[in-house]
C-alpha positions as CSV (number, residue, x, y, z in Angstrom):
1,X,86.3,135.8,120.7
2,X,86.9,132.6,122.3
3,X,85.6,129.1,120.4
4,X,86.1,126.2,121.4
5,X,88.3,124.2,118.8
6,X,87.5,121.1,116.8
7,X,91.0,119.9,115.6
8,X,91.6,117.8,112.5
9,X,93.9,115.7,115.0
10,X,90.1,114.2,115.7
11,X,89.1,113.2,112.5
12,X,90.0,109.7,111.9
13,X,91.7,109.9,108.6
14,X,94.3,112.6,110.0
15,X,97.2,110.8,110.0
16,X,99.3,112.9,108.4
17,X,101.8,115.5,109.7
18,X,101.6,118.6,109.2
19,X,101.9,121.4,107.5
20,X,100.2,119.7,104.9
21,X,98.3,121.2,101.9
22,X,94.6,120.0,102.0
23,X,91.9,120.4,98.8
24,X,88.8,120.5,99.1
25,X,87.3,118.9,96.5
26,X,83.6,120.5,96.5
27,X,84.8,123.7,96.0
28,X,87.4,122.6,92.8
29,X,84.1,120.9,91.6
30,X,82.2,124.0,91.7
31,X,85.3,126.3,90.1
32,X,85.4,124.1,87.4
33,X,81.9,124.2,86.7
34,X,81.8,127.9,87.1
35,X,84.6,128.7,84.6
36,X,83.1,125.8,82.1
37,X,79.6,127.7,82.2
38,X,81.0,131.0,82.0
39,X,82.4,130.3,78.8
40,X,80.0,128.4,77.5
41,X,78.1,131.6,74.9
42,X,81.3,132.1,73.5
43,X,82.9,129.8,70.3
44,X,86.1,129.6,72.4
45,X,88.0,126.4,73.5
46,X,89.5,126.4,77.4
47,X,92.8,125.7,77.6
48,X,93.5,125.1,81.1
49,X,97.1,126.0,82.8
50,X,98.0,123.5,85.0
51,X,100.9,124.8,86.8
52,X,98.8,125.8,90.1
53,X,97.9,121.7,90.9
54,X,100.5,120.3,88.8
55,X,98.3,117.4,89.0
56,X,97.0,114.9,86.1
57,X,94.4,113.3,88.0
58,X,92.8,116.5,89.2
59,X,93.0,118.3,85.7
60,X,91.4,115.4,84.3
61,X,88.1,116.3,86.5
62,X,88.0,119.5,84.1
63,X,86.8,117.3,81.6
64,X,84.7,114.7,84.0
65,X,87.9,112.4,83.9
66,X,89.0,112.7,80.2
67,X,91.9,114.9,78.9
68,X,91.3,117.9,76.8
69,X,94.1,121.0,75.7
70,X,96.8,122.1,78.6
71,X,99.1,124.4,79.2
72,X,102.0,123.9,81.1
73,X,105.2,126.2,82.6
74,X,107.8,123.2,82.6
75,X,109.0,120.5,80.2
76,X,108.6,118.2,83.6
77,X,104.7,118.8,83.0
78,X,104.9,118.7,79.7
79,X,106.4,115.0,79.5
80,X,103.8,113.9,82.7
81,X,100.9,115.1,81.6
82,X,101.8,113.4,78.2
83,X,102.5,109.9,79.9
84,X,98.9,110.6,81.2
85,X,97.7,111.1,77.9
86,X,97.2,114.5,77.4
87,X,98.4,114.8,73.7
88,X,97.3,118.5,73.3
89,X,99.9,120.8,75.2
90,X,101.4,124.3,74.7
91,X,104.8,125.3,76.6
92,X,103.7,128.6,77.7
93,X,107.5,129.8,78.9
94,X,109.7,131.1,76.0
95,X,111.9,128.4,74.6
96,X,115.4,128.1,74.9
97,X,117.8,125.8,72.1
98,X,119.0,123.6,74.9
99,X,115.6,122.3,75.2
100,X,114.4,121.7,71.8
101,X,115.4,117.9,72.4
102,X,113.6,117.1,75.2
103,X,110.5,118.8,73.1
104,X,111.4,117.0,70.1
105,X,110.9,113.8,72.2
106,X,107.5,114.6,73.5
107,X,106.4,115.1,70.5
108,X,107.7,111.7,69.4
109,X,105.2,109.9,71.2
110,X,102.5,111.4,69.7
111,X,101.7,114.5,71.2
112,X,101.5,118.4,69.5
113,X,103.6,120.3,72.0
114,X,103.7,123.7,70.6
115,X,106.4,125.9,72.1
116,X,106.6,129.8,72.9
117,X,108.9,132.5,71.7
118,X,108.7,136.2,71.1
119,X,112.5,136.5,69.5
120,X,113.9,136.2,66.3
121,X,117.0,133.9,68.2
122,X,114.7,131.9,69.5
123,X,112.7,131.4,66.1
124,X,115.6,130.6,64.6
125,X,116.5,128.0,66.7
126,X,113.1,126.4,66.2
127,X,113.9,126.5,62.4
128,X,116.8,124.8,62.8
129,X,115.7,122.0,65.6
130,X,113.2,121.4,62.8
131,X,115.3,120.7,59.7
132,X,117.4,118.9,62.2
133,X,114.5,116.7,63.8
134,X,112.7,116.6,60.3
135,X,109.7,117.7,61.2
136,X,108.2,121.3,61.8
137,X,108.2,122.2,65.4
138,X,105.1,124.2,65.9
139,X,105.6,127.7,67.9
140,X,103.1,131.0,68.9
141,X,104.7,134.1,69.1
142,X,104.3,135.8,72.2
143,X,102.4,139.0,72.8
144,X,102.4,142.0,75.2
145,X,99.6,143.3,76.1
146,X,100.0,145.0,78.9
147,X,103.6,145.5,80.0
148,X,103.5,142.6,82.6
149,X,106.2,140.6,81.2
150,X,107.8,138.7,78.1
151,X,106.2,139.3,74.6
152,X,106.2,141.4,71.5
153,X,103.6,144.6,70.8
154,X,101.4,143.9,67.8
155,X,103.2,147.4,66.6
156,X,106.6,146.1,66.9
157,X,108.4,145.5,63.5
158,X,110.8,142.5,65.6
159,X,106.9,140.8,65.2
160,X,107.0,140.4,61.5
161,X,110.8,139.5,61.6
162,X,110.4,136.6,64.2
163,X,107.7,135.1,62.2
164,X,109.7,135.4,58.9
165,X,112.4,133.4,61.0
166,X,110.5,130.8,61.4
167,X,109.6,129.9,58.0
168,X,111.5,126.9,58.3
169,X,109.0,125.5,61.5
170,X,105.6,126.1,61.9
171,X,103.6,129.3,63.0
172,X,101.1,128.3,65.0
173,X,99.5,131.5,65.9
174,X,100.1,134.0,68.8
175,X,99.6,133.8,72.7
176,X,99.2,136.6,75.2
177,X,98.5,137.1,79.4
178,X,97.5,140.0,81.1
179,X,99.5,139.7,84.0
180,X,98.4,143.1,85.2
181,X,94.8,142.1,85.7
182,X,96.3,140.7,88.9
183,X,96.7,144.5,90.1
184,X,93.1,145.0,89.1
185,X,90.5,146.6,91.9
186,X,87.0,146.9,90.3
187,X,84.9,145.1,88.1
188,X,85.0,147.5,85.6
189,X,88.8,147.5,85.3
190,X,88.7,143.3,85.1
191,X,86.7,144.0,82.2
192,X,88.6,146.3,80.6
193,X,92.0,144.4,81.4
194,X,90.1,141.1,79.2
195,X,89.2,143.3,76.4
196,X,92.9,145.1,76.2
197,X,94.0,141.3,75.9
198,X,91.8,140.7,73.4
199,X,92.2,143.4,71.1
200,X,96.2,143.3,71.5
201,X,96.1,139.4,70.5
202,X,94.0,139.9,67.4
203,X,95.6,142.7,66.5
204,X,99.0,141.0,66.4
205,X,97.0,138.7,64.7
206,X,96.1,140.8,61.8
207,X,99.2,142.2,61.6
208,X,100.6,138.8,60.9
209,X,98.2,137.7,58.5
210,X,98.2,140.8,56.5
211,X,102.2,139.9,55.8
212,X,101.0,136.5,54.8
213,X,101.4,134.5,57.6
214,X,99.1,131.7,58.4
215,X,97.8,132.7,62.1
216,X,95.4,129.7,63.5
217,X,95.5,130.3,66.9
218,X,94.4,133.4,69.5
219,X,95.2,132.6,72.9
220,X,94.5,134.8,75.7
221,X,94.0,134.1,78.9
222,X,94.5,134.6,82.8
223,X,92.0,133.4,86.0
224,X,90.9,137.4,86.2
225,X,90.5,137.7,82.9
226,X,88.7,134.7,81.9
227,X,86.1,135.3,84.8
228,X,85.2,139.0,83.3
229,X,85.9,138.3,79.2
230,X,82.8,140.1,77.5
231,X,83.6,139.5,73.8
232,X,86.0,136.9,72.0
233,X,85.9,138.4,68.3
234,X,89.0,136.8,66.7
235,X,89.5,134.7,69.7
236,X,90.3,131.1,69.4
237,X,91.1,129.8,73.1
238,X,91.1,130.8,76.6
239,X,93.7,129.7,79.5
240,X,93.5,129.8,82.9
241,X,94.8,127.9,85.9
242,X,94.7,129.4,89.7
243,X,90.8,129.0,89.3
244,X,91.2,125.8,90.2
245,X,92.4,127.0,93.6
246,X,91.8,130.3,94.1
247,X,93.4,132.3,96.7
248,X,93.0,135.5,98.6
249,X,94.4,137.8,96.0
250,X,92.2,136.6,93.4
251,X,89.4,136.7,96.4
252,X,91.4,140.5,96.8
253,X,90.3,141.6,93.6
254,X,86.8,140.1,93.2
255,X,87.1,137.5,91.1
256,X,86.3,134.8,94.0
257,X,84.8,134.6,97.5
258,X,86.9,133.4,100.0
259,X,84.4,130.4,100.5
260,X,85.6,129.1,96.8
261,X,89.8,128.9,97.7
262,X,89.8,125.3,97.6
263,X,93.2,125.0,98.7
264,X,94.2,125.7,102.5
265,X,97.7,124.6,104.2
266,X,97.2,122.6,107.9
267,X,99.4,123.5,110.8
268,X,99.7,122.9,114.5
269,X,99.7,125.0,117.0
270,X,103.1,124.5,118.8
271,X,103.4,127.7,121.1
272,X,101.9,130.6,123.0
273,X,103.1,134.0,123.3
274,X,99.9,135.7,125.3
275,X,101.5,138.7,126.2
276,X,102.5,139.4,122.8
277,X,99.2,138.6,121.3
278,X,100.6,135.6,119.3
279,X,100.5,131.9,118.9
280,X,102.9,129.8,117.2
281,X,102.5,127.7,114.3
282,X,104.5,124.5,112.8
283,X,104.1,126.3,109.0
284,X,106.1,129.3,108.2
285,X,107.2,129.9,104.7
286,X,108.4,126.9,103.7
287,X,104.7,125.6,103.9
288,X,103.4,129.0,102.8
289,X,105.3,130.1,100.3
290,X,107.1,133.7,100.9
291,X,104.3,135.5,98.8
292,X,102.6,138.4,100.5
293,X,100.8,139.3,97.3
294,X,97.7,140.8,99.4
295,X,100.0,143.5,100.8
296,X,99.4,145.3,98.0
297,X,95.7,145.3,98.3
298,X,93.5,147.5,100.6
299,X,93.1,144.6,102.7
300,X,96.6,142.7,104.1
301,X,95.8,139.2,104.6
302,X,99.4,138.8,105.8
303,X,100.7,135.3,105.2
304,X,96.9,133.8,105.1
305,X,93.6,133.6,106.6
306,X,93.2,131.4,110.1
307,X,90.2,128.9,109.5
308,X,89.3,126.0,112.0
309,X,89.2,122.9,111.0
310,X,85.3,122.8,109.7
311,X,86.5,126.0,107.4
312,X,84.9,128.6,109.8
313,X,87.5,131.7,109.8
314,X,88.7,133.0,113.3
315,X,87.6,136.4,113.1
316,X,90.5,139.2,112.2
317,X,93.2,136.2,112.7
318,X,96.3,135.8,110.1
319,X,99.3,134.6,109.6
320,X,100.9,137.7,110.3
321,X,105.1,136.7,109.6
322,X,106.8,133.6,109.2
323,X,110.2,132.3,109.5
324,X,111.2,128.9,107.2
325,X,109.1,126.7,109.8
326,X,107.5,128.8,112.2
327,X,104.4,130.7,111.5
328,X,103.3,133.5,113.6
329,X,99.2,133.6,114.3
330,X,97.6,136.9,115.6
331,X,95.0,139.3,115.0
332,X,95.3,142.2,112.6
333,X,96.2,145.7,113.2
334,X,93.9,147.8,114.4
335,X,91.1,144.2,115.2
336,X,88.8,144.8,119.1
337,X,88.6,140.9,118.7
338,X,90.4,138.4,121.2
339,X,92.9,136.2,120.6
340,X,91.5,132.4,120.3
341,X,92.2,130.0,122.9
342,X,93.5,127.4,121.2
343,X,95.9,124.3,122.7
344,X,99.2,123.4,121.7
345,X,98.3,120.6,119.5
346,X,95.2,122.2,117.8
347,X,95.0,122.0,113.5
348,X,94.3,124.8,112.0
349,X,93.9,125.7,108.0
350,X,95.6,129.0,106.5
351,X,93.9,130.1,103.4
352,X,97.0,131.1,100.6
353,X,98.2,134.1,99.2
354,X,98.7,133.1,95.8
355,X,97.7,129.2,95.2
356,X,100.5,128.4,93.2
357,X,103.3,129.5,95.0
358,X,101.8,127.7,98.1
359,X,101.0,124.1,96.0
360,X,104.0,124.6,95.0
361,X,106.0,124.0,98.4
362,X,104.4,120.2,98.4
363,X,104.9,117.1,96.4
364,X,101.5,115.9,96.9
365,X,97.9,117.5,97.9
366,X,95.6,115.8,100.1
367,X,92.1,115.9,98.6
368,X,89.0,116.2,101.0
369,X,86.4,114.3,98.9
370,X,84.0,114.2,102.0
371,X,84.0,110.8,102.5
372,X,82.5,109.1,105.5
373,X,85.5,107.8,106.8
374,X,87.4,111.1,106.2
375,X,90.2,109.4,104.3
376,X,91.5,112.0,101.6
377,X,92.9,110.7,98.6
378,X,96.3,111.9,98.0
379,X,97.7,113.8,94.4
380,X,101.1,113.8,93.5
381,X,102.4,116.5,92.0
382,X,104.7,116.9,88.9
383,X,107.9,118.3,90.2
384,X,111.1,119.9,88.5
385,X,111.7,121.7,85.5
């Protein structure tokens, strides 16, 4: 199928090269609201993870441009989203002593940064940057429910032990993510996977309380989850982050439609290779990211989806491999349509993989706000660790 392209080299504001990753800000607009109202029945607070925009200025939307409880996966966001005024942020990576400084100095200004642990090393530490700092650092235990990654089982006696270890700090609570819900395929299992996180987490919960321990927060949370959550009994908060975004594996597994990814990466078409059924791109992975996490799906979406420059995909067209700045565009396996014609010079968006891998590539976002000039305002990311 041939279509005649309208390239975002002919809108004025384009001025900048690409690739480039562009937001559109409707759509973030209409996540947000989505996720907001989706949680609205339940007496649960939203803790939103910020490592997919890694942006002040855009979280801040989440809250009609106030601030409100974060998460963050790097002390870097931590101590930027603090200068911003966020004064309510949890460290959601497992501490590590060397760090306990720079965490001692957030909190300095002002700000409860509660860090994350799930070992009775790392408690200790914690104890001990306390007495040293002179104040209680305040840490949640991490919880496994479901084998994804880090965390303790609410069965495990090393539970009890870490939270006796930190008798010298301050036990916040507990913290879990089902990390498998990614690998989710039906509705019914998204629901399941948010109620195995819930049960895990308050039962860890219990478990710590019935030993004495003061637990006051239950925080669960992950995009797939928090879509699908049907009961928060014993529940306190809720985190997610790609929803901002959305990509094609959350799109993959039903928790979006692909007309809600609100993040998409320009490139330019810079070659032809007719006879092999290709064109070339200026974006490989280096604008991409290298995750392929749709290759595990029933549908491969390759590197990304092809869309023109009004958002309109070209029909059965990926990115179908990429080398650091060359991205290959052609139809997938098995597809009776026909290549698009389009000129060396043409713009074209790819639709992401996962969100925050591919955000992750850029120092700043360009955000389409729709203006009538075109001009997108430009988001700078927090970078580094």
């Amino acid at each position: 199928m041939n279509r005649s392209p309208h390239t975002l080299a002919d809108t004025p504001a384009d001025g900048a090269s690409t690739p480039y990753a562009l937001v559109d800000a409707a759509r973030v607009t209409r996540n947000i609201q989505r996720l907001n109202t989706r949680l609205e029945p339940f007496a649960v607070r939203l803790r939103p993870h910020v490592k997919t925009a890694k942006s002040p200025a855009l979280t801040r939307e989440i809250w009609a441009g106030g601030t409100g409880p974060v998460t963050v996966s790097t002390l870097a966001e931590a101590e930027a989203f603090a200068a911003d005024g966020f004064d309510d942020i949890v460290y959601a990576v497992g501490i590590t002593p060397d760090k306990l400084r720079r965490v001692h100095e957030i909190r300095s200004g002002g700000v409860d940064l509660v860090v994350l642990l799930d070992s009775v090393r790392q408690a200790e530490a914690v104890s001990e940057a306390s007495a040293a700092f002179g104040h209680r650092v305040p840490a949640l235990i991490e919880i496994d429910c479901d084998g994804h990654r880090g965390g303790l089982r609410p069965e495990d006696p090393e539970l009890l032990r870490v939270a006796d270890a930190l008798r010298g700090a301050e036990l916040r609570g507990v913290l879990a993510h089902a990390g498998e819900s990614y690998y989710c395929r039906t509705e019914a299992e998204l629901v399941a996977a948010a109620e195995n996180e819930r049960a895990v987490t308050v039962r860890a919960a219990q478990t710590l309380r019935a030993a004495g321990h003061r637990v006051d927060v239950v925080s669960i949370g992950s995009t797939p989850t928090a879509h699908f959550i049907r009961d928060t009994e014993g529940v306190t908060e809720i985190r997610a982050g790609n929803y901002l975004f959305f990509d094609l594996v959350m799109a993959g597994i039903g928790v979006c439609a692909l007309t809600d990814i609100a993040l998409s990466v320009v490139v330019t078409v810079i070659g032809h290779q007719s006879e092999r059924g290709r064109l070339i791109t200026d974006g490989g992975w280096t604008a991409m990211s290298q995750d392929r996490g749709t290759a595990e799906q029933d549908t491969d979406q390759g590197y990304g989806i092809v869309l023109d420059a009004r958002g309109r995909p070209y029909p059965d067209l990926i990115m179908t491999s990429a080398n650091q700045e060359h991205g290959i565009l052609s139809l997938r396996e098995g597809s009776a349509e026909t290549l698009p014609a389009l000129p060396i010079g043409t713009r074209v968006r790819v639709l992401p993989n996962h969100a925050c891998a591919t955000a992750g590539q850029y120092s700043r976002l360009l955000l389409d706000e729709g203006r009538p000039d075109g001009r997108p305002t430009v988001l700078h990311r927090v970078g580094g660790w």
